[in-house]
N, C-alpha and C positions, 0 to 999 in steps of 0.2 A: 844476347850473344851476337857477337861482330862478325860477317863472313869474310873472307881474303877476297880482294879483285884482283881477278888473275888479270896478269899481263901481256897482253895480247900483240903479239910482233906483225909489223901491219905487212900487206900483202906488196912484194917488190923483187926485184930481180935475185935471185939465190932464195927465194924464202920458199920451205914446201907449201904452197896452195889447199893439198890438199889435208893438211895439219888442222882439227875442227878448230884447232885456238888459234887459228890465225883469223885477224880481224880483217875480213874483205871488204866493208864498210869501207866506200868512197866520199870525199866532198870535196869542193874546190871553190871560191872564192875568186872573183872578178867584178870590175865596174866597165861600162861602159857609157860612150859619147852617142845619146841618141838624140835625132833630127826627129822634120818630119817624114822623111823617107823609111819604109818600113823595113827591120834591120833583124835578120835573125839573129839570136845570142850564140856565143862560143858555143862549140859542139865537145861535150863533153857525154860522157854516158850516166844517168841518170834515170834513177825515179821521182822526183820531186825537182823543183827547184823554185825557191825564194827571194823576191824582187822587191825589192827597197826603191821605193822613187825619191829620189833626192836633188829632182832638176829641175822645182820652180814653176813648174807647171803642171799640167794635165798629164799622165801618161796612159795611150792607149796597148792592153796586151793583147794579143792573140798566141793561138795555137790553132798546130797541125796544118799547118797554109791557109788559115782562112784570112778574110781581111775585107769584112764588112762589118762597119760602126753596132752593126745589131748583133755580131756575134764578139767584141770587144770586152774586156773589165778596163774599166777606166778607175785607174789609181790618182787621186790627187797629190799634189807634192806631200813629203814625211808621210806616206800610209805604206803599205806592205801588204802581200798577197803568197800564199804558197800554192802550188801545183802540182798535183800529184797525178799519179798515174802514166809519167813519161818515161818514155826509154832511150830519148837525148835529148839536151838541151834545146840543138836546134832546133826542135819542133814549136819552140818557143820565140815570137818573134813582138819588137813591140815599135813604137812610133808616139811622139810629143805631136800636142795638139799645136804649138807653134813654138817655133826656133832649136836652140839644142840645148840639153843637158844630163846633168849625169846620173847615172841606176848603178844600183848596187847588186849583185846577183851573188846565191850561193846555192850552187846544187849538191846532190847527193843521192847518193846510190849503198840499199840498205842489203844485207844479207840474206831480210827473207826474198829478195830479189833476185837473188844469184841460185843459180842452178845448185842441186845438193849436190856434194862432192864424194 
């Protein structure tokens, strides 16, 4: 037996919020040009967000303002990392171990996240 998926009208200017089938589920998709100067990401709101290195070298992450090598994930070029537990992006900041290039970033913001309505 096949269920129906309901069609979920996403949450936006005129839409009732607090309608249960409205889909509050947030994400947003961005790259950025990162150096070795250490560079917070777009501030989006967010519980998670996942980071694609795609710049040819070494890429240092941090969170929450820290920014010492012992509290780093170091992603090498094509690896990937997800992080949870944030409630914006910019809490997330990262740095290449030498010259620039490019990251991939996709955050997201889940329902069970969002306050009940």
């Amino acid at each position: 037996m096949a269920y129906p998926i309901p069609n979920l009208p996403s949450a936006g200017p005129g839409v009732d919020t607090s309608n249960p089938l409205v889909n509050l589920n947030k994400s947003y998709s961005f790259n950025m040009n990162i150096t070795t100067a250490m560079l917070e990401c777009s501030s989006f709101i967010a519980s998670e967000i996942f980071i694609r290195n795609k710049s040819g070298q070494v890429l240092q992450v941090y969170d929450n303002g820290r920014d010492n090598l012992t509290q780093a994930f170091f992603l090498e070029d094509n690896e990937e990392i997800t992080l949870k537990g944030l409630t914006n992006s910019d809490q997330v900041s990262a740095k290449t171990s030498s010259g620039t290039g490019l990251v991939y970033f996709r955050t997201a913001t889940y329902s069970s996240t969002i306050p009940l309505r």
